[in-house]
Legacy VTK file of the C-alpha trace (Angstrom):
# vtk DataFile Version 3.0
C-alpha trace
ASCII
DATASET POLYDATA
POINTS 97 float
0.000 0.000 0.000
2.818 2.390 1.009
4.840 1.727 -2.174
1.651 2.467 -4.595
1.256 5.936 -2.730
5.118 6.461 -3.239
4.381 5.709 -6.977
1.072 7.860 -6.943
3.206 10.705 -5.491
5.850 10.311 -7.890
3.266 10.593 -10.891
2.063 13.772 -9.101
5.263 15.500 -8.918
5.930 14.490 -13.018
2.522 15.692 -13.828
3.339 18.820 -12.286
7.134 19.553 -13.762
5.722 18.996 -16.891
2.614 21.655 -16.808
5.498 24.132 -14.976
7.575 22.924 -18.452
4.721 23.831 -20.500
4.304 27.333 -19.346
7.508 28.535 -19.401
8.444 27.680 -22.765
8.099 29.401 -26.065
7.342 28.521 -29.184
9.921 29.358 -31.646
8.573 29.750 -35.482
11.561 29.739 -37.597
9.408 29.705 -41.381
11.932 27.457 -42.691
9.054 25.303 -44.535
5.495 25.213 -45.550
3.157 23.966 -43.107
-0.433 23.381 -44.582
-2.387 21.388 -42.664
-6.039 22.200 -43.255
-5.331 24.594 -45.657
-4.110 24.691 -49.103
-0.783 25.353 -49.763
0.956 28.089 -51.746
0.746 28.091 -55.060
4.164 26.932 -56.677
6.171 29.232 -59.010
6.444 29.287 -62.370
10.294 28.547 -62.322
8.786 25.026 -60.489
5.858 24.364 -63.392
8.226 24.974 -66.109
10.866 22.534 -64.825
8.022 20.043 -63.720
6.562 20.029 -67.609
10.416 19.573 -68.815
11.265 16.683 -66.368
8.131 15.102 -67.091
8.608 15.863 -71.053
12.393 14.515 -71.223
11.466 11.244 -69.369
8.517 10.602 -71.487
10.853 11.371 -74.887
13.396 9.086 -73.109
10.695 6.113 -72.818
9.428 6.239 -76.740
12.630 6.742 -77.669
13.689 3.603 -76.292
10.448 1.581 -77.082
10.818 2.491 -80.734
14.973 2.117 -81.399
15.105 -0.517 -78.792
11.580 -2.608 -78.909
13.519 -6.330 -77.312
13.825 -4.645 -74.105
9.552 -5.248 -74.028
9.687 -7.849 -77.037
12.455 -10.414 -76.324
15.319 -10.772 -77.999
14.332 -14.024 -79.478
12.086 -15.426 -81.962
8.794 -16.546 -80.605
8.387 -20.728 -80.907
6.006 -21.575 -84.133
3.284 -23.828 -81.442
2.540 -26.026 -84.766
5.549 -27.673 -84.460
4.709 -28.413 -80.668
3.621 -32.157 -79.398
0.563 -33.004 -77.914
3.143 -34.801 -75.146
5.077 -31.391 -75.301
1.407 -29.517 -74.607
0.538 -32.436 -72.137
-2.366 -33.226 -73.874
-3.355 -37.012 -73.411
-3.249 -39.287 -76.546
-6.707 -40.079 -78.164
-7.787 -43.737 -76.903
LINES 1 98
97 0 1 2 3 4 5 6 7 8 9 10 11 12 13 14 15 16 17 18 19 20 21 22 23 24 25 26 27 28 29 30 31 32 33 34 35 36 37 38 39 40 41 42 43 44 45 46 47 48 49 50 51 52 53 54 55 56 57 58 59 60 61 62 63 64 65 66 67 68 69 70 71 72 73 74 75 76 77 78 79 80 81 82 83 84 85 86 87 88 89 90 91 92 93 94 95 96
């Protein structure tokens, strides 16, 4: 019983050098980024939109490019099998009784 009021009192006495904490500190804002929770943010410059469309431009140039001098990279490199010359055994289909 007396160590559970020891441990009440102890809780106490945290409880209360945190709240003294609270109130003497301060809140420093130093602006160095853009907060905007529940609201929207600031619009972005046009510096940002231009490079945004050229990124997005040069990758998409970069992926045709590729897809059209380079097609095996999708395709294969090799010749696709002709399936006539396939076996029923080859196909495991069962032989005709």
């Amino acid at each position: 019983m007396i160590g559970n009021m020891k441990t009440f009192r102890n809780i106490l006495a945290t409880g209360r050098a945190i709240q003294s904490l609270k109130c003497n500190t301060q809140v420093i804002n130093r602006k160095s980024h853009v907060v905007s929770y529940r609201s929207a943010p600031p619009p972005h410059s046009k510096a940002t939109k231009i490079g945004a469309v050229v990124v997005g431009g040069t990758m998409w140039w970069w992926v045709i490019w590729h897809l059209w001098h380079e097609p095996d990279h999708i395709t294969g490199e090799f010749d696709y099998p002709d399936a006539a010359k396939w076996t029923n055994i080859q196909l495991g289909i069962p032989r005709d009784v």
